[in-house]
C-alpha positions as CSV (number, residue, x, y, z in Angstrom):
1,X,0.0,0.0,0.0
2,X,1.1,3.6,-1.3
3,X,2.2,6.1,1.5
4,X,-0.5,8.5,1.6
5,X,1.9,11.4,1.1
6,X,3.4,9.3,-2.4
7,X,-0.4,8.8,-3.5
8,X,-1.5,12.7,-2.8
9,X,1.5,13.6,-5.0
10,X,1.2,10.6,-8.0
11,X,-2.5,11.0,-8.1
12,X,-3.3,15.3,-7.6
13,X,-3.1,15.5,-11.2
14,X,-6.5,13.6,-11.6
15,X,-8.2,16.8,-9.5
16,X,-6.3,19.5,-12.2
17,X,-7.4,17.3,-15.0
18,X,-11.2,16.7,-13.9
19,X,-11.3,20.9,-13.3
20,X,-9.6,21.2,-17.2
21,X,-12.3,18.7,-18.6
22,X,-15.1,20.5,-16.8
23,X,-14.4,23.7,-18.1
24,X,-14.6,22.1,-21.4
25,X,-17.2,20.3,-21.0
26,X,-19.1,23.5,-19.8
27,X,-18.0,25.7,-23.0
28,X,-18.5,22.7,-25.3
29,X,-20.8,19.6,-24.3
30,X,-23.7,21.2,-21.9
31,X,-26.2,18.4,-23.1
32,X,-23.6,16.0,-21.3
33,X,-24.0,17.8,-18.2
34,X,-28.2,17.8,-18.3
35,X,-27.6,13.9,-19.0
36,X,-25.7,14.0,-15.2
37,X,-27.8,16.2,-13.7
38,X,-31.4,16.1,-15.1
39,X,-32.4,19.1,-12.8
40,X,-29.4,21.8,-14.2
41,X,-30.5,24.9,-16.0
42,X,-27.3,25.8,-16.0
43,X,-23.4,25.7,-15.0
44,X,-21.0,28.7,-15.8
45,X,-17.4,30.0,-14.7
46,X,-17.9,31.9,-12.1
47,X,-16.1,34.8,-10.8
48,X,-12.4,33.2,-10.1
49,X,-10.5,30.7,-12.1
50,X,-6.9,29.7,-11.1
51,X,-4.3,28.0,-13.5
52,X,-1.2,27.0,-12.9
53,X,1.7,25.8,-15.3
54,X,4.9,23.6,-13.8
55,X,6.4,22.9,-16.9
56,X,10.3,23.8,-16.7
57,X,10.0,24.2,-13.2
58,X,8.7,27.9,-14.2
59,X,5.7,27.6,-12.1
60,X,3.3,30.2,-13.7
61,X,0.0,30.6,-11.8
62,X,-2.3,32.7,-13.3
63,X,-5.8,34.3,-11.3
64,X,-8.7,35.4,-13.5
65,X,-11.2,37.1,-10.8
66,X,-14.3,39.0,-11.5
67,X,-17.5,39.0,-12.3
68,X,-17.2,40.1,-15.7
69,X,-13.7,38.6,-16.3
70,X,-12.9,37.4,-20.0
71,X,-11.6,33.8,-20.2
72,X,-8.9,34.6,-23.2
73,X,-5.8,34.6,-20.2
74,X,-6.9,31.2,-19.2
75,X,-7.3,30.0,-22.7
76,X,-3.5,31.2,-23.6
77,X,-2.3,29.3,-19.9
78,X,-4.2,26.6,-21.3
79,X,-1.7,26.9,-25.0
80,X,0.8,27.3,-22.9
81,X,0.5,23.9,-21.1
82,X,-1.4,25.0,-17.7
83,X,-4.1,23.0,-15.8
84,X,-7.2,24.7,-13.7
85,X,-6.7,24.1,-9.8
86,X,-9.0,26.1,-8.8
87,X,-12.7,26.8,-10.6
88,X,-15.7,28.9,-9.1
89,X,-19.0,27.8,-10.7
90,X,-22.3,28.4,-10.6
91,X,-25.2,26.0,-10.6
92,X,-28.9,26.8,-11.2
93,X,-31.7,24.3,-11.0
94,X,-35.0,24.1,-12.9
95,X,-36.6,26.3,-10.1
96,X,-34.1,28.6,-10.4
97,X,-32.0,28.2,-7.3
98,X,-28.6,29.0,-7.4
99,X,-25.3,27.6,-5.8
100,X,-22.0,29.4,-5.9
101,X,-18.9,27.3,-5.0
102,X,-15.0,26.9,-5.8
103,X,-13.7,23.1,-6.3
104,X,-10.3,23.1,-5.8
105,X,-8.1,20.6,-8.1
106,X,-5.4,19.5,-5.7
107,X,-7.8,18.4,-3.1
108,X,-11.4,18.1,-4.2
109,X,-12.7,20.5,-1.3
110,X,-15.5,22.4,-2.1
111,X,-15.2,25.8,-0.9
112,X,-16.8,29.3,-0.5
113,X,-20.0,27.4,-1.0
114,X,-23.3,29.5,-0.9
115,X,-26.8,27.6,-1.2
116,X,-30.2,29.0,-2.5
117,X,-31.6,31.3,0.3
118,X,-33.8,29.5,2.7
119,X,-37.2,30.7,3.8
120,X,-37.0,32.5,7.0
121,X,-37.6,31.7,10.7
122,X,-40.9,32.9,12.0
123,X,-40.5,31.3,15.6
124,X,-38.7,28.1,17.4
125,X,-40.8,25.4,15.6
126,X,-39.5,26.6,12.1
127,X,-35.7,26.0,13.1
128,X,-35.0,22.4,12.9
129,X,-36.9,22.7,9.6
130,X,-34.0,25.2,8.3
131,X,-31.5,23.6,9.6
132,X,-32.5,20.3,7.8
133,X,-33.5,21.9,4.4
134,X,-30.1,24.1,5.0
135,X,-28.5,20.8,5.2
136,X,-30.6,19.2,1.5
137,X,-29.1,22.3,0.2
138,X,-25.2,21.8,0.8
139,X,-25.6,18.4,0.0
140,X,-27.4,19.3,-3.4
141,X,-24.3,20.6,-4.7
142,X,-21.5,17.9,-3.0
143,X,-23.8,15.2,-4.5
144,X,-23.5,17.1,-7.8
145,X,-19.5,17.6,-8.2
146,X,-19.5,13.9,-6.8
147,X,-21.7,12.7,-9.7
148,X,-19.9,14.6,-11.8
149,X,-16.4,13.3,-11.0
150,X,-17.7,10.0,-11.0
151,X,-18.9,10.2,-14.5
152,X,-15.3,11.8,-15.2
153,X,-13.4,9.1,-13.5
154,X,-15.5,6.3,-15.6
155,X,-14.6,8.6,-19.0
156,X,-10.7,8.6,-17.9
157,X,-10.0,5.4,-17.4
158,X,-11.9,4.2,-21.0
159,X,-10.0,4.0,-24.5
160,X,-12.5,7.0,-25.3
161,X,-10.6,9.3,-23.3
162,X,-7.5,9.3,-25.2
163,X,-9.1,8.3,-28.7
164,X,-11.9,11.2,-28.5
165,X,-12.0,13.6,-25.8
166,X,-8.3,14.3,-25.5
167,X,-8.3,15.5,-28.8
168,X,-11.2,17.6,-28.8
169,X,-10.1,18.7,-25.9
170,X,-7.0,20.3,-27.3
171,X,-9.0,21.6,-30.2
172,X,-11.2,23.4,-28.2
173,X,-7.8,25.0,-26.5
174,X,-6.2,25.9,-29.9
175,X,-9.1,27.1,-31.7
């Protein structure tokens, strides 16, 4: 059995990769992601995207933050050989709810989450409701990214992955 410390290391790139193939995946294939998750409306980039670039020991790291932020940096990191480690998204449902959260690459956590507002406490008896639909809420979105990755994970590991979607992959980045 792998040292956990050797595994974090030989296996981290998996969490760059899956961030990378999402973004695609969001720009390209967004009938792919209402096949995962019947009830999306939507997934976008949200307001922070971090690349980073090891090649040559340079380590680049570029930040795209903002709300109204152009992608075209990332997309040149992305020429240049970089891999997302960090992407904000945001998820709306069919009844327009909407989750804002950052997965980050290296370590899967989900963080900076914000869920749909919940309807408001009128007295004592209302709070264990909250709390429980507060709960539904966060795991909404953790069930998503985990649904997500698993369908990545099955996709990585087929002969599709380098046969098809590595190569549309790179088209999309040099188009």
């Amino acid at each position: 059995m792998l040292d956990v410390s050797v595994s974090y290391n030989r296996y981290k790139f998996l969490g760059y990769e899956f961030l990378t193939w999402l973004w695609f995946l969001i720009e390209k294939d967004r009938n792919k992601l209402k096949e995962l998750e019947p009830e999306i409306s939507s997934l976008e980039i949200g307001n922070r995207i971090v690349l980073e670039n090891n090649i040559n020991d340079a380590g680049e790291t570029v930040t795209i933050k903002g709300d109204d932020a152009g992608l075209e940096e990332g997309m040149l990191a992305l020429k240049k050989g970089a891999v997302v480690t960090e992407l904000n998204l945001s998820y709306k449902s069919d009844d327009q709810q909407e989750w804002r959260f950052t997965i980050k690459g290296e370590s899967f956590n989900i963080a900076n989450l914000k869920p749909p507002e919940t309807g408001a406490i009128e007295s004592k008896d209302d709070i264990e409701g909250a709390v429980l639909e507060k709960a539904y809420l966060y795991e909404k979105a953790v069930i998503f990214v985990d649904n997500v990755f698993k369908y990545f994970v099955k996709l990585r590991l087929s002969k599709d992955w380098n046969e098809n979607i590595v190569p549309l992959v790179r088209q999309w980045i040099y188009s």
